[in-house]
C-alpha positions as CSV (number, residue, x, y, z in Angstrom):
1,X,55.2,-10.5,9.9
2,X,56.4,-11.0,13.4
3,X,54.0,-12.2,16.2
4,X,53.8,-8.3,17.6
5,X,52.3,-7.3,15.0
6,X,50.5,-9.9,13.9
7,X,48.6,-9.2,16.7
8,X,48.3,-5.7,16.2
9,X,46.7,-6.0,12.5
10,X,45.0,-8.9,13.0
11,X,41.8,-6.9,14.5
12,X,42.1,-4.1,11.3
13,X,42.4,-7.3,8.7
14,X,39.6,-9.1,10.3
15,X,37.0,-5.9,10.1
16,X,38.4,-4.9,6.8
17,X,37.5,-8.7,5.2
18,X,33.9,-8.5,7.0
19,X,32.5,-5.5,5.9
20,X,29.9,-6.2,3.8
21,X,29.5,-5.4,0.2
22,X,31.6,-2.5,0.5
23,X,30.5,0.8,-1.7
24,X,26.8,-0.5,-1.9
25,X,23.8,1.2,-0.2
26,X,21.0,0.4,1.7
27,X,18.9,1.6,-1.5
28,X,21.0,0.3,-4.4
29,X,20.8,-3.1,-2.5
30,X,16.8,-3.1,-2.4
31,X,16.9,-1.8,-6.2
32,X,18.7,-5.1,-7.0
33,X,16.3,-7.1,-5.0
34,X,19.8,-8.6,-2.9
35,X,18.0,-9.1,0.9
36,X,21.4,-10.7,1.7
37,X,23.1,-7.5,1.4
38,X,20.2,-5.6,2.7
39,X,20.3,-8.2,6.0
40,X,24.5,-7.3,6.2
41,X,24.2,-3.4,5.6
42,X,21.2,-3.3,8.6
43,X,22.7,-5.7,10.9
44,X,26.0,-3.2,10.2
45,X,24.5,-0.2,11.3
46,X,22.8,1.0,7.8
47,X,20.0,3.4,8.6
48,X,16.8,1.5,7.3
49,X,15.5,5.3,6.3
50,X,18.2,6.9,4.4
51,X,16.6,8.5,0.8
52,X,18.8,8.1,-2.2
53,X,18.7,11.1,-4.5
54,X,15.2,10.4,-5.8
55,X,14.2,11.0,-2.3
56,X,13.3,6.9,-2.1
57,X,14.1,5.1,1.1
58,X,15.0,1.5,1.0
59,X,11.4,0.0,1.7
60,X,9.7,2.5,-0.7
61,X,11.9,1.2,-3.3
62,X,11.0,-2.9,-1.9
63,X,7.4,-1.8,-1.7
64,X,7.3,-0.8,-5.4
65,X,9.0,-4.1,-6.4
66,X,6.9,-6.6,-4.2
67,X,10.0,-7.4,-2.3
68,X,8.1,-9.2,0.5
69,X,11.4,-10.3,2.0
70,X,13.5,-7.3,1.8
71,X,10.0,-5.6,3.4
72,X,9.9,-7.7,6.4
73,X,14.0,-7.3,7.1
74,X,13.4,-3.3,7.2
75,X,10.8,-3.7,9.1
76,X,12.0,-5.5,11.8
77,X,15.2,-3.1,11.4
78,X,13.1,-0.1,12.3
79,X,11.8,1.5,8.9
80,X,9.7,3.8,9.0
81,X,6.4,2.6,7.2
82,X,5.0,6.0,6.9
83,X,7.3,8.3,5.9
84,X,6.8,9.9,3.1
85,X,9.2,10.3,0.1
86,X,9.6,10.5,-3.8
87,X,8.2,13.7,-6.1
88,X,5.0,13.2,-5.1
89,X,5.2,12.6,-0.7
90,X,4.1,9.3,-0.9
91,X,4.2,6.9,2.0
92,X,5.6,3.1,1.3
93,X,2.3,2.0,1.3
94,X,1.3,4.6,-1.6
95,X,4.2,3.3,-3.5
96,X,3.3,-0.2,-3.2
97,X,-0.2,0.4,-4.8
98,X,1.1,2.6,-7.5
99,X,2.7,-0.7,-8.4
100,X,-0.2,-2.5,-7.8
101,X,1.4,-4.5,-5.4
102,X,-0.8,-6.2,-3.3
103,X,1.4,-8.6,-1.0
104,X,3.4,-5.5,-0.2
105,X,0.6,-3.2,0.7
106,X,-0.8,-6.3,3.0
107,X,2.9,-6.4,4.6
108,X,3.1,-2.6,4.7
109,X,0.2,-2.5,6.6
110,X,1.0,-5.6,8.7
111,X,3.9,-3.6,10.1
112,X,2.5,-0.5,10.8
113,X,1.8,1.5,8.1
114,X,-1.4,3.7,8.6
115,X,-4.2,3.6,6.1
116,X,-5.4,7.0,5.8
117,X,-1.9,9.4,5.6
118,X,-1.9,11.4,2.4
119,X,0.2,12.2,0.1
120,X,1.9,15.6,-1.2
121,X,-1.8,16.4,-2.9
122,X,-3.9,15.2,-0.1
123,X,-4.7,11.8,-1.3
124,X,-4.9,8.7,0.5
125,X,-4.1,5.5,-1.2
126,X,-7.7,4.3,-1.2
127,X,-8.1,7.3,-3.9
128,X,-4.9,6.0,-5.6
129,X,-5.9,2.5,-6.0
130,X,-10.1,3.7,-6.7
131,X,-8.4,5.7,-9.4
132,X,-6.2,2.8,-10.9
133,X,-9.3,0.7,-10.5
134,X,-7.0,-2.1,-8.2
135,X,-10.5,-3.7,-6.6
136,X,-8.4,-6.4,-4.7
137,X,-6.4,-3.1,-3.2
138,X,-9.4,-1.6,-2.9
139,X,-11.5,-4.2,-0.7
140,X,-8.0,-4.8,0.8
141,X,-7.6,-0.8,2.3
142,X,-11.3,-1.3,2.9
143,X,-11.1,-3.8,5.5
144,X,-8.3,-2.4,7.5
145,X,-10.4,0.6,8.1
146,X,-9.3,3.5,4.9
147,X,-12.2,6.3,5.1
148,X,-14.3,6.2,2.0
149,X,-15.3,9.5,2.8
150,X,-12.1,10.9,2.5
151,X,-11.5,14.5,0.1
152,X,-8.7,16.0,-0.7
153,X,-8.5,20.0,-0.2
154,X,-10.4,20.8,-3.7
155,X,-12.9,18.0,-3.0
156,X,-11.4,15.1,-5.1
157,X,-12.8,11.6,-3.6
158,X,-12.5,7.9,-3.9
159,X,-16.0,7.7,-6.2
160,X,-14.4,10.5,-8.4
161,X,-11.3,8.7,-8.4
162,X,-12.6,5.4,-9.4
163,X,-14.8,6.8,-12.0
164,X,-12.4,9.5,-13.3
165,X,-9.2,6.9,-13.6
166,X,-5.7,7.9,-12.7
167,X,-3.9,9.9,-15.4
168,X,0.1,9.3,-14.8
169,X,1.8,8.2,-17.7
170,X,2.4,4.9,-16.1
171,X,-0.8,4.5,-14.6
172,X,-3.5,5.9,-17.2
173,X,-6.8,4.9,-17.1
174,X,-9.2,6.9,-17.6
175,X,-11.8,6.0,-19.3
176,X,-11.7,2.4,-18.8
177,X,-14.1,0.0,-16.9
178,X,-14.0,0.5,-13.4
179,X,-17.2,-0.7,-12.3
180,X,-15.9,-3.3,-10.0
181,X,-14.1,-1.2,-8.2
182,X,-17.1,1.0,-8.1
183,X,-19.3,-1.6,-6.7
184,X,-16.8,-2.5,-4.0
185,X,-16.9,1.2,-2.6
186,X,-20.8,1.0,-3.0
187,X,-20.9,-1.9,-1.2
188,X,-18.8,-0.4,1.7
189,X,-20.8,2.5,1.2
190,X,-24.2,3.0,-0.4
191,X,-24.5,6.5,0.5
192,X,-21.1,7.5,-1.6
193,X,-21.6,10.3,-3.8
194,X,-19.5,12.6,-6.4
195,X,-18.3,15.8,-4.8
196,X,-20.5,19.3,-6.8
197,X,-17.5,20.1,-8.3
198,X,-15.0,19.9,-11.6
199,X,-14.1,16.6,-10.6
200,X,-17.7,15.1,-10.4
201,X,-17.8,16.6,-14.7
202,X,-14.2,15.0,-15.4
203,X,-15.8,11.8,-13.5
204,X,-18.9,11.8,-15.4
205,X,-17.3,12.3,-18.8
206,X,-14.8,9.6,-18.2
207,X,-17.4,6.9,-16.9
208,X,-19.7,8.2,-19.8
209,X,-16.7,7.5,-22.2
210,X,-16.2,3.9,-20.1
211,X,-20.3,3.3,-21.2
212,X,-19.7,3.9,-24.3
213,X,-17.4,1.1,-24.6
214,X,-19.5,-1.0,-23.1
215,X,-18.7,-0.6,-19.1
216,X,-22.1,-1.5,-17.1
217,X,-22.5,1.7,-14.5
């Protein structure tokens, strides 16, 4: 190759070796946990909120894993940490306590993620994590201001929630002893009570199933 056109390719050859990780998203890079790759693709122009075809962004899908990292890269690369995404219109932060992932959540939070949006349903992620009984999550949401007096449209709340338990396939628990996560809303506040409606009866029948295995309410 003469000197002409070396110089000529030598720009095209030079951008063509330094692209980096060629074929591989933003997403797919989170999924595998490779915050190298995430670092390349943002510093090369990657949008830090593109959805992938479950509708997850890139820190939804770090959020769910605990990433810390890959969290903090996004982040500073202009994520949005409340915008919502995945069947159910849940925010990063609502992801990261599905996956009762409390470093994330504190990190989520940390950069700007606001504790009371809601969800597709209306719920906020104090309800989520009262409902999965995540007391650390709980005291955690508490004390960056979440409303304990929160309801969704039909009058769900965060004492149903934690008294009721959560019943996704991957999260299912009612039934089960929640009291410390009941005592922490108490504590927050003492005046919390069960909505007057079908979810205060699927409540009380689930905590009265928890008693009967022994659960002190």
């Amino acid at each position: 190759m003469g000197p002409l056109r070396l110089l000529f390719w030598m720009p095209v050859l030079l951008l063509s070796c330094c692209q980096p990780h060629s074929g591989i998203s933003l997403e797919q890079a989170a999924r595998q946990g490779d915050t190298k790759t995430i670092e390349a693709l943002l510093s090369h122009g990657a949008d830090p909120n593109q959805k992938d075809a479950a509708g997850l962004t890139a820190l939804m899908v770090s959020a769910r894993a605990g990433a810390l990292p890959a969290i903090e890269a996004l982040l500073r690369h202009g994520a949005d940490a409340n915008l919502p995404g995945g069947v159910n219109g849940w925010t990063p932060l609502m992801h990261a306590i599905h996956k009762n992932q409390l470093a994330a959540a504190k990190a989520l939070l940390n950069g700007g993620a606001q504790v009371d949006r809601r969800g597709r349903s209306g719920e906020t992620a104090l309800m989520m994590a009262a409902g999965y009984g995540e007391t650390p999550l709980v005291e955690l949401l508490l004390d960056r201001g979440a409303d304990p007096r929160a309801e969704t449209p039909d009058g769900y709340n965060v004492l149903a929630a934690a008294l009721a338990g959560a019943a996704t396939l991957d999260r299912f628990t009612l039934g089960s002893c929640q009291a410390s996560t009941v005592s922490a809303l108490k504590r927050k506040d003492p005046s919390l009570r069960l909505p007057g409606n079908l979810w205060a009866r699927a409540a009380q029948v689930s905590a009265g199933l928890a008693k009967l295995r022994g659960c002190p309410y």
